[in-house]
C-alpha positions in Angstrom: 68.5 118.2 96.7 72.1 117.2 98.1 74.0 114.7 96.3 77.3 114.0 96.4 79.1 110.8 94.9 82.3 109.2 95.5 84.6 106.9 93.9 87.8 105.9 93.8 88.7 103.9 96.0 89.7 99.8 95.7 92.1 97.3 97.0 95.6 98.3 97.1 99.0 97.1 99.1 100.6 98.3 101.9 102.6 101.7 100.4 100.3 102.2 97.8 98.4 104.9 96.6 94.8 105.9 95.7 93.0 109.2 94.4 89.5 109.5 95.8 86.7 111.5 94.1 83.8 113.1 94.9 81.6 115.3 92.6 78.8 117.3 94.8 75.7 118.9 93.2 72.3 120.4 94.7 74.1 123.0 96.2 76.6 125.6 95.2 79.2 123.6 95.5 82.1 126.7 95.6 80.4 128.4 98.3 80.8 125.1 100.7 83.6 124.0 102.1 84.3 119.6 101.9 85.0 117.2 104.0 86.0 113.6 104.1 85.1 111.1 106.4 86.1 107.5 107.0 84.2 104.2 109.1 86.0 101.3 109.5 83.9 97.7 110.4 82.9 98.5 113.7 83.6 101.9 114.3 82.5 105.4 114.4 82.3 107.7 111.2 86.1 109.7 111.5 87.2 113.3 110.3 89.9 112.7 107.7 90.5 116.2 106.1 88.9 119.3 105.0 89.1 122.1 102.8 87.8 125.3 102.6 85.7 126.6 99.8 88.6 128.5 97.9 91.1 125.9 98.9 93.1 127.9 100.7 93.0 126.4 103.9 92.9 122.6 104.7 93.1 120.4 108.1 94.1 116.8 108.2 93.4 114.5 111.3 96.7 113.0 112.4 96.9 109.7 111.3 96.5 110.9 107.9 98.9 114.2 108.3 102.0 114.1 105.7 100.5 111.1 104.0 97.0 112.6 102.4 96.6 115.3 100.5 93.1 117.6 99.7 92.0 119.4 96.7 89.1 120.9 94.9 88.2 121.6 91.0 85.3 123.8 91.6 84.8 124.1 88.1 84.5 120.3 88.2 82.3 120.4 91.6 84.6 117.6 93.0 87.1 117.4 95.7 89.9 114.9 95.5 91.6 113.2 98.5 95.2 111.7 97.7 96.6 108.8 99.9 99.6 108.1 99.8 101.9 105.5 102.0 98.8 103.7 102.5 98.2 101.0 105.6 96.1 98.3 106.4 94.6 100.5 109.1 93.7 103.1 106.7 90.7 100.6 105.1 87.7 101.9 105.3 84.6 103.0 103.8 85.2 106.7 102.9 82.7 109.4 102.4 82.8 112.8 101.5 80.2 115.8 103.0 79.9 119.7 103.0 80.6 122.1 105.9 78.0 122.2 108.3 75.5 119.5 106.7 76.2 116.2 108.6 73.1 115.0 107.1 74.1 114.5 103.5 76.8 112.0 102.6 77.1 109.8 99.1 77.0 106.4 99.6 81.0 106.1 100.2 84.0 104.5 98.5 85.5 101.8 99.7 89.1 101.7 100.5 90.9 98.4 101.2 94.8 98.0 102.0 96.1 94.5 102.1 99.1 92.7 100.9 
């Protein structure tokens, strides 16, 4: 059974920085590439950035590009997501997911930048 588990996340200022977390089991966690997704009050569930299995490739949406970061620890079975330059329309509740299984998500982190 799927479960994957974020956390992480908190209140922060404008600027600021966080280091999301999210530890996967159920699965073979270095075979699957992760995802992170984001849903703000009132809107739909958004790509943030991925990462391939190995790391070695990673995709960021663009209002993230050059201010997130992605990485893995596959000894670890977690996957990290590093904000930086945070802004108030970054809050969100942010959840992590495999490749290919948009059926299984943890019960998200919630990310809140205000001054």
């Amino acid at each position: 059974q799927v479960h994957l588990e974020e956390s992480g996340g908190g209140l922060v200022q404008p600027g600021g920085s966080l280091r999301l977390s999210c530890v996967g089991s159920g699965f073979t966690f270095s075979e699957k590439g992760m995802k992170w997704y984001r849903q703000a009050p009132g809107q739909e569930r958004e790509f943030v950035a991925t990462i391939s299995a190995h790391g070695d490739f990673v995709n960021f949406s663009g209002s993230v590009r050059g201010r997130f970061s992605i990485s893995r620890d596959n000894s670890q079975n977690t996957v990290y997501l590093q904000m930086t330059n945070l802004k108030p329309e970054d809050t969100a509740v942010y959840y992590c997911g495999a490749w290919g299984d948009d059926d299984n998500w943890g019960q998200g982190t919630q990310v809140t930048v205000s001054s």
